[in-house]
N, C-alpha and C positions, 0 to 999 in steps of 0.2 A: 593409615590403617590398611589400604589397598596393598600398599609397599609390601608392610609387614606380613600381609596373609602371604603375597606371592611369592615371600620371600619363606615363608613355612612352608608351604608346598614343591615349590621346588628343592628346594632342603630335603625332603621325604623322598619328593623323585630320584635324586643324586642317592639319597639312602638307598635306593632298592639297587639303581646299579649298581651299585657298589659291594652288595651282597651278592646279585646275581655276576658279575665279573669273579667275585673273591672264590665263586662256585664251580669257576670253568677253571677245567685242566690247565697244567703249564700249559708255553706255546708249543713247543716241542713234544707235548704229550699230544696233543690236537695234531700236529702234521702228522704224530704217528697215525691216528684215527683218520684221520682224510684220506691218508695212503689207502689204508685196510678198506675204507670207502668206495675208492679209485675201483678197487680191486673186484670186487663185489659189482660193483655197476659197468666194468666191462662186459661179467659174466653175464648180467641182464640182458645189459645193454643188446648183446651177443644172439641171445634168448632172444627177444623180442627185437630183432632185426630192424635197429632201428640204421639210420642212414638220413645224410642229407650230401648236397651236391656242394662240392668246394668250392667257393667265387672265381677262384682263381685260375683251375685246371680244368674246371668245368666234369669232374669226375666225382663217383659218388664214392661216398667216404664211409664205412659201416664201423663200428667200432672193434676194437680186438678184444678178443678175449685173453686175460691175463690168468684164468683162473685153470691153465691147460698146463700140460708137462712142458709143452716148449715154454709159455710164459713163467714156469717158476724155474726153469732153468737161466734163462733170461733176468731176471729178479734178483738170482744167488750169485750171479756172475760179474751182475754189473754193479753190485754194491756199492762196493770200493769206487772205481769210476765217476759212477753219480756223482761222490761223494767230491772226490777232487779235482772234477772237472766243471764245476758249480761255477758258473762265473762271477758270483762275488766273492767266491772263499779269497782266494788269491790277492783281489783288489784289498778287500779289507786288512788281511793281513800288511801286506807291505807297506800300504799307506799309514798305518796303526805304529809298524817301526817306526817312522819317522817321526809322526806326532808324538810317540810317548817319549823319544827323546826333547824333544823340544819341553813337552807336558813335565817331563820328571825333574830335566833342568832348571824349571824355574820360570822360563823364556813369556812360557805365554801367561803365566799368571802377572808378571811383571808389565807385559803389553797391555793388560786389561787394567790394572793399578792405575799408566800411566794415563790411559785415555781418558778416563774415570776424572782422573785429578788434575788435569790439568785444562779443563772445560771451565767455564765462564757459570756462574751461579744462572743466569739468564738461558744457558741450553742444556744447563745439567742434566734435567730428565730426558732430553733428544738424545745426548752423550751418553745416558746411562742403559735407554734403552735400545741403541743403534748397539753399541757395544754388548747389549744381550744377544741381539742378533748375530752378531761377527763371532761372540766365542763360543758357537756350535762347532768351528776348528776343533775347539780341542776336548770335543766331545765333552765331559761332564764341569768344565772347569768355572764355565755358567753358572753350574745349580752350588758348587761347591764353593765359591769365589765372587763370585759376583755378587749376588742378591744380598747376601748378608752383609755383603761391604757398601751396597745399596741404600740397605736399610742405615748405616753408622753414619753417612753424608748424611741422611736427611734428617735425622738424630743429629747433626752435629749443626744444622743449620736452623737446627729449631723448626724441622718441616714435621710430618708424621712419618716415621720410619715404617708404618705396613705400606704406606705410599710408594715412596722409594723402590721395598722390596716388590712389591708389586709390578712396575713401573722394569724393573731388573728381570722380573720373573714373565712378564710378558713379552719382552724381548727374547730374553734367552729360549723359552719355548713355545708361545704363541707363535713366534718368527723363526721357529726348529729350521726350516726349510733353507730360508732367504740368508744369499749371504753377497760378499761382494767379490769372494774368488773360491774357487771348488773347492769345497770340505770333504770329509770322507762319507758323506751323506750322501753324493751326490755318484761316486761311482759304485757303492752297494746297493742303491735302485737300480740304479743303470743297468747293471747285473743283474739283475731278476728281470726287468724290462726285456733286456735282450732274451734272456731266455723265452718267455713270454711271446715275444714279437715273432719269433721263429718256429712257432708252434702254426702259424702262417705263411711265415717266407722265412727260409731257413739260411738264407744268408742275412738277414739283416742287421744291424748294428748299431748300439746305442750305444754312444759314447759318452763319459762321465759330463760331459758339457754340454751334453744336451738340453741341459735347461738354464742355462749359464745366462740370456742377455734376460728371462722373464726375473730369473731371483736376483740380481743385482738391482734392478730397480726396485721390486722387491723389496729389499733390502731397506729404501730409503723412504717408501710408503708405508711397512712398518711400523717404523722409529715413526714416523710424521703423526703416523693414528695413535701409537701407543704415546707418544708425547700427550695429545693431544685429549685421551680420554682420563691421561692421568691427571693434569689440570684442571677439566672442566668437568669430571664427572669423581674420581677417584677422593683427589685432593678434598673436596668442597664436602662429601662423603661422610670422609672420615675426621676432618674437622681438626684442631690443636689436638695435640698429643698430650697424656696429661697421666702417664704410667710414672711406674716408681724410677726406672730403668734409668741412670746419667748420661748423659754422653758420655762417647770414647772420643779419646783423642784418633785423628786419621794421621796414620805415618807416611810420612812424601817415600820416595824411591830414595835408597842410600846411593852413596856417591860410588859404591863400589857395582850396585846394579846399574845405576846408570853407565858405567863405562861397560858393562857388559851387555846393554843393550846398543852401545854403539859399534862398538866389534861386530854383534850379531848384523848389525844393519850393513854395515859394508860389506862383511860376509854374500849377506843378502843382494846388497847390490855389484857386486862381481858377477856375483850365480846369473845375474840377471842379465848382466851383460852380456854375458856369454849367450844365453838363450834368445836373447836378441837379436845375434849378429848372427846365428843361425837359424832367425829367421826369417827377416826384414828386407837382409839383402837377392836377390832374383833367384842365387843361384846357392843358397842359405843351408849349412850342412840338416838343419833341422829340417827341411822342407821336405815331404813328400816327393815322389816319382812324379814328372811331367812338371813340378819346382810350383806343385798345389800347396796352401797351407790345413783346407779343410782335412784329408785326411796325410798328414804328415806325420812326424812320432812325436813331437809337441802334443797333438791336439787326442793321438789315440794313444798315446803312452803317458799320459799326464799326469798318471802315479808315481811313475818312477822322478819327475819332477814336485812332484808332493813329497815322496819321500827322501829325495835330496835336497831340499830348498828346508823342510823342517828337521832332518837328520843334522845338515849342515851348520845351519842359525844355531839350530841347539846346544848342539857339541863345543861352538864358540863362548855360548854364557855361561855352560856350566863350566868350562874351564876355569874362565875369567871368574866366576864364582868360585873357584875353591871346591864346584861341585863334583867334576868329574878330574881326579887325580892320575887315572889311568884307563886303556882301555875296557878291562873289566868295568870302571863303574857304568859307561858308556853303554857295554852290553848287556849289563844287570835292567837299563833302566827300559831295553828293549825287551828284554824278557819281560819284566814290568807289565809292560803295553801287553802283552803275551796272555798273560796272566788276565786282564781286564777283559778277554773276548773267550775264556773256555767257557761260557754259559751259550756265548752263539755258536760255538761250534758243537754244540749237543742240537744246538737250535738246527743249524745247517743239513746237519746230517740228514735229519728228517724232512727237512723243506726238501732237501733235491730228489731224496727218492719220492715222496710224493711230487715232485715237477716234474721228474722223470715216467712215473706212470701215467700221469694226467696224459704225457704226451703220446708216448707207448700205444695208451688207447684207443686215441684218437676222440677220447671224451672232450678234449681241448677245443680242437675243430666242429665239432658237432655242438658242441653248449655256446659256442659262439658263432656259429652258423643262426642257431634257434632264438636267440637273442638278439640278434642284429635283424631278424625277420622280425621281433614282436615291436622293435625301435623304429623299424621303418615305416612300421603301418600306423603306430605312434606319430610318425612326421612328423616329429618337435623340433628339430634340426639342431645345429651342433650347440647353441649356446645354452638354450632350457635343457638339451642332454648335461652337457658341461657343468650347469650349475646343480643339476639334480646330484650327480656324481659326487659333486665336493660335499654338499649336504649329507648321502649315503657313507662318503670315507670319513664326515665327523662325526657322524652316529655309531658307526664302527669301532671307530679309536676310545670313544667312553667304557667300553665291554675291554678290549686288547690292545696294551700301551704300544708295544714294538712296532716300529713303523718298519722294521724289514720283513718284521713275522707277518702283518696285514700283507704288506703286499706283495710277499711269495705267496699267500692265497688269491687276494685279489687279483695282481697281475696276469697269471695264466687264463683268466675267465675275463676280464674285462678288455684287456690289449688285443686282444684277436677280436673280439666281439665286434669294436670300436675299430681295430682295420679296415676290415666288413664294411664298416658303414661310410669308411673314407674318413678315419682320424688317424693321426699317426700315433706309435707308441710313446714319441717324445708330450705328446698333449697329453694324453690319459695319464702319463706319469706326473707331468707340474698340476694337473689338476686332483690328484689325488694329493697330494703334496700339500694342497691348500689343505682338504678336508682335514688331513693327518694332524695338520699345525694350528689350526686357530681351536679345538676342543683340548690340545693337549691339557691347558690352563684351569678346566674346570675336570678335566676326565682323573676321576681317585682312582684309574687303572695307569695312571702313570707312574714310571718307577721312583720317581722326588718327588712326589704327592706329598708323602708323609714328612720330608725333612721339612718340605718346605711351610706344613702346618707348626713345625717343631722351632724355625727360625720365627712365625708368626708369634709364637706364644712368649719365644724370649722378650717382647714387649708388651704383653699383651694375654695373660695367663689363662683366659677366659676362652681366647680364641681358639675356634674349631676348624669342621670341614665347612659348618656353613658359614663360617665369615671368611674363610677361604675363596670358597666358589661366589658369595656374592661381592665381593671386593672384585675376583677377575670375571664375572661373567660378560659386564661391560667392552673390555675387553675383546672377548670372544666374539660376541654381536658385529663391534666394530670391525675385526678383522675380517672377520665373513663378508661382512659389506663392501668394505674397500677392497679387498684383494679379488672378489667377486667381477668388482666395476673394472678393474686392472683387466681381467682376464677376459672382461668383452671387449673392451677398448682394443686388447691387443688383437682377438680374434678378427673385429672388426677392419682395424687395419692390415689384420695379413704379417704381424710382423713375425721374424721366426724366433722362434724360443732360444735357439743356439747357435751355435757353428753350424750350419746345416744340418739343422733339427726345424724342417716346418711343421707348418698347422695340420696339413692333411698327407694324404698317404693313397695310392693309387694300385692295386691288386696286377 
């Protein structure tokens, strides 16, 4: 009876978000508003002489006025600029070439098939849900590919296939973040980060692996919880399956993909070789000046290694497939990829000239000056801020799905604030990270909310939002918990987040 009330009520609370979300502007309509904002509270700002002292230069900082003839000259001029000097446009795009060849070929849907099926009945759910996690690679190949092939296993094994999908569905985006090698997730934060980080110290640099050794493990606590909630809490749940719906039969990999997943693989391991021997050895063509690996062109160019390592693979399957006959198909399938990112690039436009004014103003500096004063007197120290944080970016993400769109707002106000107080921008980013990923599961402002209700019902015709959210809120709970405990543990011990990415940061 208890169950069932809390489970109406929370039902009604997800109902209002979900009205109140469906009522806010695109995102891109919102960065325009923030800009126009910006803009507006220079002029106050200006008015009302406000000013605080830099940490850093120890000089007082007043804000500008944009709302003057120099400032709209300034404004008109540097459009364009903003625009393509944004430091994830670039990332995103190149790395997006590669993966969509890979993506269009075949390549990685074929990867995830293989993983999938060829796992031991005894760790299929660990297999199915570590493999939710890993194909964030190929951006949407998770929500398209996975879960439903999820739900057909456990249908085929006489489990309950909302299990399964579940179980697929909380890897793929509960574990959005975590992975085991750099996604394209990981240099289009990075990119807003840096930009962010430099609104303090304007050489700074966040590099796409900056969060590289917390998400690989990551990665493997996961899979361990999501395993783990879907036996003990999911499974037992939702009880025998007992819909009209047959099994399907599950098709193995044909002999003609498998030969094309082994081409891709020696492909793969050539490229690797090579990247190896340039870097491994002292005096390693891939090495950095002074023969450093931290910052070498490996480690800060690791795009262009993205996008040859899945441009390459690719190109080899879909050959061997019969998919790509000639150059053109090869570049159709990058235009493709092309094609899947013009909604962020309406997105983009708008984030940089509002990250560009934010900066301009110097409202950046002063809203994290002011904030970092009310943190200190707070004295909660870095772990209770830490954790309050991931709590604020899952409460955020239930209202705005896009985790580049939150944190080209977020980042400019928190990463400075959080410098200020002695965190680096590489923590404020895997801790936002967390928050972004464990609400993704239950948040209907996510952009596969609705298929994923839609894969639900093909077993199950009754099923809604609320047997949705309460199927993954479990889930959601658990990951907060675990990833939470991960991220004192590591604070505790000082460990660094990446390639020289630590915990704190010194003005």
């Amino acid at each position: 009876m208890k169950r069932a009330l809390f489970n109406i009520i929370f039902a009604k609370i997800l109902k209002s978000v979900e009205i109140v979300g469906n009522r806010l502007p695109h995102p891109a309509t919102l960065f325009a508003i923030f800009a126009v904002f910006v803009l507006l509270f220079s002029g106050l700002g200006d008015l009302l002489n406000w000013s605080v002292v830099h940490p850093g230069t120890q000089e007082v900082v007043r804000p500008v006025n944009l709302l003057t003839v120099e400032g709209l000259h300034k404004i008109i001029l540097k459009v364009v600029p903003n625009f393509t000097s944004f430091a994830p446009l670039g990332i995103v795009l190149v790395a997006m070439l590669g993966v969509g060849i890979a993506d269009s070929s075949g390549l990685l849907g074929a990867l995830v098939r293989l993983l999938v099926l060829s796992s031991s009945e005894r760790i299929l759910t660990f297999i199915i849900v570590f493999a939710g996690v890993i194909s964030n690679l190929a951006s949407n190949v998770g929500y398209v590919l996975l879960i439903p092939l999820a739900g057909i296993i456990f249908h085929t094994m006489r489990r309950h296939p909302l299990a399964g999908m579940a179980a697929a569905f909380a890897g793929v985006s509960g574990g959005f973040s975590a992975n085991v090698v750099i996604g394209t997730v990981d240099p289009l934060l990075a990119g807003l980060s840096q930009e962010a980080a430099r609104i303090i110290d304007p050489s700074y640099t966040v590099n796409p692996t900056a969060n590289y050794y917390f998400m690989f493990v990551s990665a493997f606590i996961i899979a361990l919880i999501g395993t783990w909630v879907t036996e003990k809490i999911v499974v037992p749940r939702l009880g025998e399956y007992k819909g009209e719906k047959k099994a399907e039969k599950l098709t193995k990999l044909s002999r003609l993909e498998k030969k094309g997943l082994v081409f891709s693989m020696i492909t793969f391991g050539i490229l690797l070789f090579f990247i190896l021997l340039g870097i491994i050895p002292q005096g390693g063509y891939l090495r950095g000046s002074g023969g450093g690996i931290l910052h070498s062109p490996l480690i800060e160019g690791v795009i262009a290694f993205i996008f040859i390592l899945f441009g390459a693979t690719g190109m080899v399957y879909g050959v061997v497939m019969g998919k790509f006959k000639s150059d053109t198909d090869v570049v159709k399938s990058m235009a493709g990829s092309m094609k899947t990112l013009s909604m962020y690039l309406v997105l983009v436009f708008f984030a940089a000239q509002f990250v560009a004014y934010f900066k301009w103003s110097n409202l950046g500096i002063i809203t994290a000056v002011k904030g970092a004063d009310v943190l200190k007197s707070l004295n909660w120290g870095v772990i209770p801020t830490m954790i309050l944080f991931v709590i604020f970016s899952g409460l955020i993400n239930l209202l705005m799905g896009s985790a580049s769109a939150k944190w080209a707002i977020l980042a400019p106000i928190f990463i400075p604030m959080f410098m200020i107080l002695g965190y680096s921008p590489e923590l404020s980013q895997v801790v936002y990270r967390i928050g972004d990923s464990i609400t993704n599961i239950i948040s209907p402002m996510m952009s596969f909310f609705a298929l994923i209700i839609a894969y639900f019902q093909s077993y199950d015709s009754k099923a809604g939002l609320g047997t949705l959210v309460s199927t993954m809120l479990p889930y959601s709970l658990f990951f907060f918990l675990g990833w939470s405990l991960l991220l004192i543990i590591w604070i505790l011990l000082g460990i660094p987040l990446g390639p020289g990415a630590g915990l704190f940061y010194s003005i």
